[in-house]
N, C-alpha and C positions, 0 to 999 in steps of 0.2 A: 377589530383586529389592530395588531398593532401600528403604526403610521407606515403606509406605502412610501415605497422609493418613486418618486415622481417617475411621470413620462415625459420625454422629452430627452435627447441622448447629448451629452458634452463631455462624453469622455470618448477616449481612444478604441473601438472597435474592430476587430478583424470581421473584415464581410468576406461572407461565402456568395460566390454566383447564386448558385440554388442550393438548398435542404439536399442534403446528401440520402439515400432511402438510408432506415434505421439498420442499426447494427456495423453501420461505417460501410462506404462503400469503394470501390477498389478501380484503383483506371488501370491502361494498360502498362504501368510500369509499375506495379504494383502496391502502391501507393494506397494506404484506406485515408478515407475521410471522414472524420467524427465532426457533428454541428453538434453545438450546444447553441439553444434558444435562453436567453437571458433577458432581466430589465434594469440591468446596472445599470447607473448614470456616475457622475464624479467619481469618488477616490476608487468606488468600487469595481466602475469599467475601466480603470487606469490599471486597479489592481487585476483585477480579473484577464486582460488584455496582457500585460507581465507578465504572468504564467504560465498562460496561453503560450506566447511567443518565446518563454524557457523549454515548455516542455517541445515543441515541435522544434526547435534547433536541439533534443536529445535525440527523436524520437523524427529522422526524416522518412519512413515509410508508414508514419499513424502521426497525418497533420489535423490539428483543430481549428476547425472553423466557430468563430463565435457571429450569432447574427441577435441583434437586439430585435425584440419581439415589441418594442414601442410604448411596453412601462408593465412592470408586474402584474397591477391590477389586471390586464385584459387577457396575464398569459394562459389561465383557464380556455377562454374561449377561442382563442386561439391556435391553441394543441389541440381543442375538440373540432376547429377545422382546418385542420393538417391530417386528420385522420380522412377525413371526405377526401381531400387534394389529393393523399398517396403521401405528399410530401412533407413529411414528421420530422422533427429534429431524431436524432443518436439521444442526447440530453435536453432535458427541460425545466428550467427553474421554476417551481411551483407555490405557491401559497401552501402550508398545512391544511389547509379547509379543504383543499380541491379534489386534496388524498383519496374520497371517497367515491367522487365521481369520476374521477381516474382508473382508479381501482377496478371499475365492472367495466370497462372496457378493455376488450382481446389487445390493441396497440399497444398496454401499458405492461412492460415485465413484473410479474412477481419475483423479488430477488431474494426472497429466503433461501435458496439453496445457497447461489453464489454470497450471501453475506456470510450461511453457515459452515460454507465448505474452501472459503478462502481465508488460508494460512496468512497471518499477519494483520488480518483486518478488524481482529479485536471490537466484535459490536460494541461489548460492554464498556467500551472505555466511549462512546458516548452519551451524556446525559440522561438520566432516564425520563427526563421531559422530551426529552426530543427524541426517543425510540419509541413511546407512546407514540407519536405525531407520522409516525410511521408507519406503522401497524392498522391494518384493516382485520378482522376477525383473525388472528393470529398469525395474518402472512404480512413479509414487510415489501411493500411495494417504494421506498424511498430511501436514500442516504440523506443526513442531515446536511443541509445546506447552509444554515444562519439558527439561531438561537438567540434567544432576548425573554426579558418579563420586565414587570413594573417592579417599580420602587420608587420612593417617596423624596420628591428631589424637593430640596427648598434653599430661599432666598436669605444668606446669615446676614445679611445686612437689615432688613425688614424685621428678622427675628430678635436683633441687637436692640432694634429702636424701640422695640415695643416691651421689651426685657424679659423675652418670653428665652427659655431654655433650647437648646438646640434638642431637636429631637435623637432618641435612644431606641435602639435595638428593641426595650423591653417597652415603649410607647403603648399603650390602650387607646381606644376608640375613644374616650372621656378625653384622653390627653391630647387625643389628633382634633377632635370638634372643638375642644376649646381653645387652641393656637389657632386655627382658622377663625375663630369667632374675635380675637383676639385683633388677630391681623385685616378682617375686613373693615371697610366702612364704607357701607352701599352707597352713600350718599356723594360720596368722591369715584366709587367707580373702582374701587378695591377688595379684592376678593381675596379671603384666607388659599382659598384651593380653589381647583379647575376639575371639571366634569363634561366630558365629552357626549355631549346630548342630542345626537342628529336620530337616534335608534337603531343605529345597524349593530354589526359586531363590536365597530369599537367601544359603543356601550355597554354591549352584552358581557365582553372580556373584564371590564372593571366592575362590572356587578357581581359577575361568578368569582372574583376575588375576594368580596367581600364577604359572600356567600360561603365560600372555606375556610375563611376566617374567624366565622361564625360555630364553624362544624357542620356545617350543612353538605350538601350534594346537589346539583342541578338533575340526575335520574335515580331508579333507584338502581341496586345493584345488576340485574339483569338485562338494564334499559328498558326496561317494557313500560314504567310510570312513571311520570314524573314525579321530582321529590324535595323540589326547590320551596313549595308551599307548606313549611317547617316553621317551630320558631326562628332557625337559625335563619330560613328567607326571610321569612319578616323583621327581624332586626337588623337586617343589613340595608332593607328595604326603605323602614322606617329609620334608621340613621341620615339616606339620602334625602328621606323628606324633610329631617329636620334639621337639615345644615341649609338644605336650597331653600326651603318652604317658610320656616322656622325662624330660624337665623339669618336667612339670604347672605348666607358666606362665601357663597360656591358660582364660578362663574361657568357658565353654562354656555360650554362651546358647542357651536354648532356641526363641527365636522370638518373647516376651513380652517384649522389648526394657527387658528388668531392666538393661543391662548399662550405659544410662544413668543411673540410682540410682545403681548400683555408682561410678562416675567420678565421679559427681558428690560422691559420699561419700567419694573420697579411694582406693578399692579396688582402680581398673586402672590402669593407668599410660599404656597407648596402645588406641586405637581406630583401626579403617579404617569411616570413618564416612565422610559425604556433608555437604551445608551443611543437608538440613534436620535436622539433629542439633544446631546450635551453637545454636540460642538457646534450647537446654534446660540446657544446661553453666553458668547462672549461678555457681555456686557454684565454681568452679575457674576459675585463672588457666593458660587452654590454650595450645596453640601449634600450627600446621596446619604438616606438610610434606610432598613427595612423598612415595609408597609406596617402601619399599628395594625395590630391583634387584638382581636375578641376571645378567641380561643385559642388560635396558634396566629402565626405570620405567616400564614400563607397568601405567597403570590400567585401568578397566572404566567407561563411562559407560552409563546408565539412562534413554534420552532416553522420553519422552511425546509422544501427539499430539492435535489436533484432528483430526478425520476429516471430510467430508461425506459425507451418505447422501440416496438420494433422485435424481431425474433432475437434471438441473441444465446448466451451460454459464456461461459470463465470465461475463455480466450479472446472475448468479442475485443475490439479494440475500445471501446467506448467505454466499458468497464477497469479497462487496466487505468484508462485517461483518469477515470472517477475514485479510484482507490488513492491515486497520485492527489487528486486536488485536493482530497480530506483526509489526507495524512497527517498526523502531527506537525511535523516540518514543515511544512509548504502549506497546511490552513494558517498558522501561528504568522507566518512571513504574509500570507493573505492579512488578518486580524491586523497585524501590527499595525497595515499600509491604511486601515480605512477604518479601526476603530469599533467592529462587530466583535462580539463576544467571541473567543473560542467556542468550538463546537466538542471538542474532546477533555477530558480529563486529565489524560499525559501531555496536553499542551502546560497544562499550568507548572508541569515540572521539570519543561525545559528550561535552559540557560537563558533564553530571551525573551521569556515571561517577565520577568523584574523587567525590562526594556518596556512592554505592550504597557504595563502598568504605569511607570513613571511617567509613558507617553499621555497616558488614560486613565490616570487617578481614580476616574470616577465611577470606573468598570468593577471596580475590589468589590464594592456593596452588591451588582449586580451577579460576579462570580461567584460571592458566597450565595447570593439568593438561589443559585439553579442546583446548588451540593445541599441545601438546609432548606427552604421553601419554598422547592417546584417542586410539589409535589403530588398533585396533580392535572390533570389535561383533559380538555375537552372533547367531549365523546366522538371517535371517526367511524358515524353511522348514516346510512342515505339522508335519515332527515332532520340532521343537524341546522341547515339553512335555515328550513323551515321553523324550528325552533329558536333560534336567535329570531329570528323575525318575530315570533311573537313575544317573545322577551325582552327583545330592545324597545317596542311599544307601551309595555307595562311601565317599565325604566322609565323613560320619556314621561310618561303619563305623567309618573308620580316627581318625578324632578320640577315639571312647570306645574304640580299644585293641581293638576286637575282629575288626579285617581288619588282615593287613600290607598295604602301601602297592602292593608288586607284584601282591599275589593281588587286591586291590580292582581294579587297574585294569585286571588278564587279565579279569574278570569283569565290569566295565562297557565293557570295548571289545566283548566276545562279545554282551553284548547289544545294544549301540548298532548293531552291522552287522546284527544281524537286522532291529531297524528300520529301518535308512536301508534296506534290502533289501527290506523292505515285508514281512515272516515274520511 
């Protein structure tokens, strides 16, 4: 998946005593109280905290409480034991993945009515990567929280020296392996590009790009088979083996997100990175373009959500809180403070869009990517987990050389149909 917001909190927080029960709860002066569980840290618990502290000096009988849940990654397990305790947040900042297991649990609201039936809240003017990311069998249990995908970020100074072209929109797979090949030299410890090879999702997520890029699909239409084991899997398959294998162009991080140092130092030449990666790159004069194309440009986007949990209906308080925080206005005023994508459509056509950009140059390549190439998203079905797991193994495999590209993928399709099969 895409890179977590660390754990560890340094930014400004509003703490609640305790979890307020769900759907905001009410003292004797009438007063409701909405938590939001979060895993901000830096710009984005400064900004997030800012809002917070706007909206409850409008809004003194519906105050919000924000309490950091101790870093994204664990907010999953976390909320599944808040439902044991009693003591659930109002809101829950959730990873896209988790949607599923969320989902079949009584705690967690389904808000297709209230998305459908409140005036002003315009779903469609959210992405439609990120109302995918939403959706469990046609009910939306999440508002979009964050939105991101890769794109193909590289070093113009490394590309200057070696006299290689800056890369173009209309780049092929022949044009991206050979500027990597180009730009490496094993022997000094320089790699064309970076490949995150630990086996989890963040593997999985750069493979299934490649994989649509090809024209392929990781199931088939119904979900019932898998359908990744295609020519289009195998030549996305075999591209990796022969840039790491091959060529040895590809520096193969292990999941410790070294491979920023490395760029920053002058080491990789190109990354498929996301926007929260650019304000780490101080030190290099970068340049952001689509992902090369086999068939089309398609990317992978990583949307996030807020969830409600708890009984609730229109009027709950928690919900009016949530329509306010991902409003055009007031997500755009979020965005601008800390550098995350818009999440709406009509943000890009307000007045302080040209501001977010000037501040964020490098965000323009990833806004067009989510209107032109997000366009598709990863299945939100129970056994999705379990399928990245056997997929990011295959990946792995064949990156350190020790599976060919076909036997990885006869081997990850055999077991992916036992699971969709329930075996």
């Amino acid at each position: 998946m895409r890179h977590p917001i660390v754990a560890g909190l340094t930014g400004l927080v509003l703490a609640a005593a305790a979890a307020a029960c769900s759907g905001g709860s009410s003292s004797g002066s009438g007063t409701s109280t909405i938590t939001l569980w979060h895993g901000y840290t830096d710009a984005e618990a400064k900004a997030i905290t800012s809002l917070a502290q706007k909206w409850n000096g409008e809004h003194p009988k519906q105050q919000v409480h924000l309490i950091f849940n101790g870093g994204n990654d664990g907010a999953l397990q976390k909320t599944l034991a808040s439902f044991v305790s009693g003591k659930t947040p109002n809101i829950g900042y959730e990873y896209g993945s988790s949607i599923t297991t969320l989902a079949q649990r009584h705690q967690t609201q389904d808000l297709t009515s209230l998305v459908n039936s409140t005036a002003g809240f315009n779903w469609n003017d959210f992405f439609p990567a990120e109302r995918q990311a939403t959706t469990v069998n046609g009910k939306i249990y999440g508002v979009p929280a964050l939105v991101d995908n890769l794109a193909l970020v590289y070093n113009k100074k490394l590309f200057d020296a070696k006299h290689i072209p800056y890369p173009t929109a209309n780049w092929t797979w022949d044009d991206f392996r050979n500027a990597a090949r180009k730009l490496a030299d094993p022997a000094a410890k320089k790699y064309g590009w970076s490949f995150t090879n630990d086996g989890t999702e963040d593997t999985v997520w750069r493979y299934l790009a490649l994989l649509w890029q090809a024209g392929g699909d990781l199931l088939s239409p119904d979900g019932h088979k898998s359908a990744f084991d295609s020519p289009a899997g195998l030549q996305a398959m075999q591209l990796l083996h022969d840039m790491a294998v091959t060529d040895k162009s590809v520096y193969l991080d292990t999941g410790d997100q070294q491979y920023q140092q490395l760029f920053n130092s002058g080491r990789i030449g190109m990354l498929w990175t996301g926007p929260w990666d650019l304000g780490s790159f101080d030190q290099v004069q970068y340049g952001v373009q689509f992902l090369p194309g086999k068939v089309t440009h398609a990317t992978i986007s990583g949307p996030d959500n807020y969830m409600l949990f708890g009984a609730g209906g229109k009027k709950q308080p928690a919900w009016a809180f949530l329509q306010w925080l991902v409003s055009p206005q007031v997500h755009l005023e979020f965005a601008t403070a800390t550098g995350d994508l818009p999440i709406r459509q009509s943000e890009t056509k307000l007045p302080g869009y040209s501001a977010f950009l000037a501040k964020y140059p490098g965000n323009k390549v990833f806004m067009d990517n989510l209107t032109t190439n997000a366009t598709k998203a990863r299945p939100n079905i129970p056994q999705y987990p379990k399928i990245s797991q056997v997929l990011g193994v295959a990946v792995q495999s064949v990156l350190l050389g020790k599976a060919q590209p076909q036997a990885a993928l006869d081997s990850a399709r055999d077991q992916i149909d036992q699971i969709l099969a329930g075996a």
